[in-house]
C-alpha positions as CSV (number, residue, x, y, z in Angstrom):
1,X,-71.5,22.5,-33.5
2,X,-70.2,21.6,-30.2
3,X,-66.5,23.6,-29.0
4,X,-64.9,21.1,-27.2
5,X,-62.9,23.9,-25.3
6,X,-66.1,25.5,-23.5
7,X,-67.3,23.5,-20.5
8,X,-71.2,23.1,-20.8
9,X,-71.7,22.4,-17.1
10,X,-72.4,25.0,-14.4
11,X,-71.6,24.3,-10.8
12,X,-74.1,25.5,-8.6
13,X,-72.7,24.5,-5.1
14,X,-70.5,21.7,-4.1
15,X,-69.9,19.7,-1.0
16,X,-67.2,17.6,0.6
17,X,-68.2,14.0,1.3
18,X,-65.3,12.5,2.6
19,X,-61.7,12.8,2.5
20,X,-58.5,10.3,3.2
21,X,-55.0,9.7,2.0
22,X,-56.2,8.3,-0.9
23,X,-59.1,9.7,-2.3
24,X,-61.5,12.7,-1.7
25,X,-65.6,12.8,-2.6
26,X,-66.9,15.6,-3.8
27,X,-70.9,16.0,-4.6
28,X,-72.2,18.7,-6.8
29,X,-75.4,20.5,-7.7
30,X,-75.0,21.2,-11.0
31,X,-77.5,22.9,-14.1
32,X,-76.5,20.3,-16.8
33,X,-75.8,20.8,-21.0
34,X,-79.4,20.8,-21.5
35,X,-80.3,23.2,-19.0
36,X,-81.5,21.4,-16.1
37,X,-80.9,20.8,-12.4
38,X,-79.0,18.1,-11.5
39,X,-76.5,16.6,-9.0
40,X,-73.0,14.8,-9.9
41,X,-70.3,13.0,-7.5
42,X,-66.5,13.2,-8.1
43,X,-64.0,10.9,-7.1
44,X,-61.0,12.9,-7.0
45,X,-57.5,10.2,-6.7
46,X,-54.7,11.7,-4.8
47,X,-51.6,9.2,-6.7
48,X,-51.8,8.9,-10.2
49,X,-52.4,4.9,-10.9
50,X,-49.0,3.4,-12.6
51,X,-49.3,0.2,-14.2
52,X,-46.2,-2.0,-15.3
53,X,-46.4,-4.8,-18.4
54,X,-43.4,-7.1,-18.1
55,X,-42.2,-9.1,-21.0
56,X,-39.2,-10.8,-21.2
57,X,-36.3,-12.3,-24.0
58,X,-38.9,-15.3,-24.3
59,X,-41.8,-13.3,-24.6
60,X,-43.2,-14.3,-21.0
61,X,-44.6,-11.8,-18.4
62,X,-46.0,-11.7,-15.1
63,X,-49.1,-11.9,-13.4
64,X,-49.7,-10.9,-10.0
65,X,-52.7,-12.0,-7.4
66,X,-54.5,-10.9,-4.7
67,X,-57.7,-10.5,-3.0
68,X,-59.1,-7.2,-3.7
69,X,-61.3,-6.0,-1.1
70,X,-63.8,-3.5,-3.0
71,X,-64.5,-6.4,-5.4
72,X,-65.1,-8.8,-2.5
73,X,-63.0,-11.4,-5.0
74,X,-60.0,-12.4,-6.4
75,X,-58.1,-10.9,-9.0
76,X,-55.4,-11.6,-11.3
77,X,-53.9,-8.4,-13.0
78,X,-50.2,-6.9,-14.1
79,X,-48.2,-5.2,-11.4
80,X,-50.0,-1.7,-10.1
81,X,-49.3,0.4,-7.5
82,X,-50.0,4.6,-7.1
83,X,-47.5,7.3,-7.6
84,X,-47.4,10.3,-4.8
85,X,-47.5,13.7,-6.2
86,X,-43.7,14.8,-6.6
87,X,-43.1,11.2,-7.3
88,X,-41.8,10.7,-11.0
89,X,-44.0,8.3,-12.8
90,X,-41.1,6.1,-13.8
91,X,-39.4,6.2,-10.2
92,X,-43.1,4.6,-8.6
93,X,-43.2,1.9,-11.4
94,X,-39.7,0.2,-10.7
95,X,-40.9,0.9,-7.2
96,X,-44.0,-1.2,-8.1
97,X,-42.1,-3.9,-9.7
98,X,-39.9,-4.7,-7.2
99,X,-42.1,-4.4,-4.3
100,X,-44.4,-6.8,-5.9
101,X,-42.6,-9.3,-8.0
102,X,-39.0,-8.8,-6.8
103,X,-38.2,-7.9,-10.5
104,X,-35.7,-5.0,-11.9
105,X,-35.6,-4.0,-15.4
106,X,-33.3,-2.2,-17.3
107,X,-35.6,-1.1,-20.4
108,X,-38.6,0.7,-19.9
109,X,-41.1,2.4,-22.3
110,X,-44.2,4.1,-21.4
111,X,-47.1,2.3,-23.6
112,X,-50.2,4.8,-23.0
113,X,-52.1,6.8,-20.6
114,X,-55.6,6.7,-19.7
115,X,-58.7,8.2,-17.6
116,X,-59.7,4.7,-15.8
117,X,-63.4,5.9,-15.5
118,X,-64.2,9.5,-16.4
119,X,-67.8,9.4,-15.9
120,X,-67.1,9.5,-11.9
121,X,-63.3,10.2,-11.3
122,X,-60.6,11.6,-12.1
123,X,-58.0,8.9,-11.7
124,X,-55.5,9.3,-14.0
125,X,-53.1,6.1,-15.3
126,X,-49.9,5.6,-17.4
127,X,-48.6,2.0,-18.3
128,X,-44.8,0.8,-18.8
129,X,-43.7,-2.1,-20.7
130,X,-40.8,-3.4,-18.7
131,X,-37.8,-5.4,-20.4
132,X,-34.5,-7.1,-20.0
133,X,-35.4,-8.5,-16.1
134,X,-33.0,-9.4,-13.6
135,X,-34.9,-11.1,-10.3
136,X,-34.3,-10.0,-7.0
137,X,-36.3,-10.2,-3.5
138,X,-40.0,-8.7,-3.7
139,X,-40.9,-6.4,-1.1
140,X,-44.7,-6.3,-1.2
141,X,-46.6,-3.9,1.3
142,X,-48.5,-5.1,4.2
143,X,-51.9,-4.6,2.5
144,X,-50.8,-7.1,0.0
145,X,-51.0,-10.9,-0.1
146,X,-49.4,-11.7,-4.0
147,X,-49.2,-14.3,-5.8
148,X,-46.5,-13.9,-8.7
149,X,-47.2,-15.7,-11.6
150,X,-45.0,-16.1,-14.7
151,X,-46.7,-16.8,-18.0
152,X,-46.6,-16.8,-21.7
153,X,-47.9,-13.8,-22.9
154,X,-50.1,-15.7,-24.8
155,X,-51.7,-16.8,-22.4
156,X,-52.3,-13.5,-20.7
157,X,-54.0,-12.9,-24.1
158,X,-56.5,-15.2,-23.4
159,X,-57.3,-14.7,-20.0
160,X,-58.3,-11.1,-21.1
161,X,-60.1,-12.5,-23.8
162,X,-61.9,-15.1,-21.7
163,X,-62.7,-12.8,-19.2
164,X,-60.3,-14.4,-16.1
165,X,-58.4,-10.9,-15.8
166,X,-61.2,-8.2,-15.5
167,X,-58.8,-5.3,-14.2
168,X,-58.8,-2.4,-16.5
169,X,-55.1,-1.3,-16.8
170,X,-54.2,-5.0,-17.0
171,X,-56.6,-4.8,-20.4
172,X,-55.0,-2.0,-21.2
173,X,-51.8,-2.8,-21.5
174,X,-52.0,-6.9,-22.6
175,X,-54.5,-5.4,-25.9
176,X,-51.9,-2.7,-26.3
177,X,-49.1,-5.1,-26.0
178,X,-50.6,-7.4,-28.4
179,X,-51.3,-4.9,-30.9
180,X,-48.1,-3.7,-31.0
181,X,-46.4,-7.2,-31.6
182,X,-48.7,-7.8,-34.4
183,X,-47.5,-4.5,-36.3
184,X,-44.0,-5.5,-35.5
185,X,-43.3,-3.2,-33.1
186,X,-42.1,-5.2,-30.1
C-alpha cells in the first residue's frame, strides 16, 4: 500500500541550470521509487499562471491571439497572464483582462485550479469565470501583439473539440465551463 504522504524520491545533489525573472532550472541526481540512480529537471515558475473565462448576458466570450514564440505558431486561447508573488490572484486577473481585451467585469468566480504539467514543473494555475462586462481601452504589454475576438461560446466549444485552440488553461476552463452549463449551474 502506497502512503501518499511519504515522498519516495531521494535527492542526491542538485544543480542550478539557469535562472531569470520568470523561471528557474533546476537538475537533480536523484535514487528513484524503485531504488535506482537517476536524474530529473524542474522547472520552477516564479508567477502563478492566472487564466480568465469571459462570458457574457448572451452567453458569448472572448478569444484572444497571438503568436507564441516557444511554439513557433499561432495561438488562439482565453485571456492569461502571470501573477507576482504578493500579488492577489484576483487583483492580476482583472489586470489580465483589461490589459488584454480592454474588458472590466463586475462578477467573478474562481472555476478551478491546476498543476499545468507536473511531470517537469511546478507552475501552478487558477481560472476565473468573468461576468457582467463593461468595455473599456485594452492595455496590452509590449511582448504582446492580440487579437481580440468575440464569439459564441459555442463555438469556443468546438474549436477545443476540433483541436484549433490547443492551450491548456484555455481547455481547462471552456470543458469546465461547459460542464457546468449542462448541470445548470451557469
Amino acid at each position: 500500500m502506497v502512503n501518499e504522504t511519504i515522498n519516495p524520491w531521494k535527492v542526491v545533489s542538485e544543480k542550478e541550470v539557469y535562472d531569470n525573472p520568470w523561471i528557474k532550472l533546476t537538475a537533480y541526481e536523484v535514487i528513484n521509487p524503485s531504488g535506482g540512480e537517476g536524474i530529473y529537471g524542474k522547472v520552477h515558475f516564479k508567477n502563478r499562471a492566472i487564466a480568465i473565462l469571459v462570458l457574457d448576458e448572451d452567453k458569448n466570450t472572448y478569444l484572444v491571439g497571438q503568436y507564441r514564440f516557444v511554439l513557433n505558431a499561432y495561438s488562439w486561447e482565453i485571456p492569461e497572464g502571470g501573477c507576482p508573488e504578493g500579488e492577489y490572484t484576483l487583483d492580476a486577473a482583472k489586470r489580465e483582462l483589461l490589459e488584454e481585451t480592454g474588458l472590466v467585469a463586475s462578477n467573478w468566480k474562481e472555476l478551478m485550479r491546476s498543476h499545468l504539467s507536473n511531470s517537469i514543473g511546478d507552475e501552478f494555475a487558477i481560472i476565473y469565470l468573468a461576468q457582467d462586462l463593461v468595455q473599456k481601452t485594452a492595455m496590452p504589454e509590449e511582448t504582446e501583439q492580440l487579437v481580440v475576438r468575440k464569439i459564441a461560446f459555442a463555438e469556443a466549444v468546438t474549436m477545443v473539440n476540433d483541436g484549433r485552440i490547443t492551450d491548456a488553461l484555455s481547455i481547462l476552463a471552456i470543458q469546465k465551463l461547459q460542464l457546468m452549463i449542462l448541470a445548470n449551474e451557469i
